[in-house]
N, C-alpha and C positions, 0 to 999 in steps of 0.2 A: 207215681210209685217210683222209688228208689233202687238202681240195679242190687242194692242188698235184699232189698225187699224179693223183684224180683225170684235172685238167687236161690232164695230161701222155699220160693213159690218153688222152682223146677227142684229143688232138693226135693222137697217133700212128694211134690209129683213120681220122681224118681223111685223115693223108697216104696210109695205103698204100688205102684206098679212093675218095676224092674223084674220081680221074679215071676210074674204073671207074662208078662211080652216073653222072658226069655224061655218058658215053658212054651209058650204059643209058637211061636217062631225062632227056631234056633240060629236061627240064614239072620240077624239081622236087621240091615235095610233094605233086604229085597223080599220079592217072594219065593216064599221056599221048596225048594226044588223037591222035597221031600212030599210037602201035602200040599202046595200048591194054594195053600192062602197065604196072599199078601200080608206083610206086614204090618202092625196097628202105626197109621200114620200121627202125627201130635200136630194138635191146632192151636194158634195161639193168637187168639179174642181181644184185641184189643179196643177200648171205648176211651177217647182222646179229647181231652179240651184245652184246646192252643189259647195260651195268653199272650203270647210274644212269636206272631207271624215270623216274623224274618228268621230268629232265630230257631224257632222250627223247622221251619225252609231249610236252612244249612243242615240242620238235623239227618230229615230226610233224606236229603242228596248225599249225604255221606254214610249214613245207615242205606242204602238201597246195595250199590255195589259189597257192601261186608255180608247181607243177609244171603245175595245169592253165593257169594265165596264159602258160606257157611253150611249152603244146601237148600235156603229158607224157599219158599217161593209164594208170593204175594196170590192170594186168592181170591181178598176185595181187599178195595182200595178206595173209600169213599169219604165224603165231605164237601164241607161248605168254603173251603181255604177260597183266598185270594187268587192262589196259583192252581188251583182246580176249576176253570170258570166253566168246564162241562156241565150243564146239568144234570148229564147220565150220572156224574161221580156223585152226585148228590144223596144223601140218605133220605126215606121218603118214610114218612112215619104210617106207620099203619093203624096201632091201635095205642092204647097207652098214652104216656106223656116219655118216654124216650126218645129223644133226640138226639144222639149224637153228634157232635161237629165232626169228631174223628170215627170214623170205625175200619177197623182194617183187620182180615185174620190173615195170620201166614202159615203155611205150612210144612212141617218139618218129616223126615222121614225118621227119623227116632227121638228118644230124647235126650241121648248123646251128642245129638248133632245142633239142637236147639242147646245143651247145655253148654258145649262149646263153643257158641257164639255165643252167649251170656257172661261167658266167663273170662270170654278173648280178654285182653289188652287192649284190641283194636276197639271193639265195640264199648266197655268202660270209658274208653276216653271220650265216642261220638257221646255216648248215653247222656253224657253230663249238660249238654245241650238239649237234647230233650226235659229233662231233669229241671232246668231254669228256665225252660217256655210253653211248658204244657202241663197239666196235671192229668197222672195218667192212672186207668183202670182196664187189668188183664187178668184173664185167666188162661186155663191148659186145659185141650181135653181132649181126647183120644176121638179120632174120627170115626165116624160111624159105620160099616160095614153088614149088609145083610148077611144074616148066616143061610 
């Protein structure tokens, strides 16, 4: 998937959620001091099939530091990489034929803070490297919270 593609995902996310979070929670990215629920956090799902290791590799290592500068924070991190020889990081299938090579979700505290990492400069420029070594499928979805 293409950071246009992307782009276009968290726009749309944006629109038909934004006035719904900003009723919910006026505070933002925290929890609100008013009612005292947190925040709806945003996850973002990603299902990764690397064609060109290496230049993934570089990907990676250069997307890690911009996601946390961004606020992102890695939640899993899993797969069959070269440079992942843990078998913990390994995905384990359970039922189905889903296999992921990549699976990794991160998660953001709004979707401000995800869409300004999407939208950097910075991360445009890493993306393009993912973009020529991987074929990629994501989505967004609002974390789950008991009421």
């Amino acid at each position: 998937m293409g950071s246009k593609t992307l782009q276009l995902l968290v726009f749309l996310f944006i629109s038909a959620f934004t006035g719904q979070a900003q009723n919910s929670d006026p505070h933002g990215n925290h929890e609100s001091a008013i009612t005292g629920i947190p925040s709806e956090k945003i996850l973002m799902v990603l299902d990764i099939t690397v064609n060109d290791s290496l230049q993934y590799q570089q990907y990676r290592l250069k997307v890690e530091p911009l996601i946390e500068k961004y606020g992102g924070i890695y939640l899993v991190r899993s797969g069959g990489m070269a440079f992942d020889p843990d078998p913990a990081q390994k995905v384990t299938l359970v039922e189905g034929n889903w296999n992921p090579n990549r699976f990794i979700i991160v998660q953001w505290d709004s979707l401000e803070q995800l869409q300004n990492f999407v939208t950097s400069e910075e991360y445009k420029t890493v993306a393009k490297l993912r973009e020529h070594s991987a074929l990629t499928k994501s989505i967004i979805v609002k974390k789950y919270h008991q009421p």
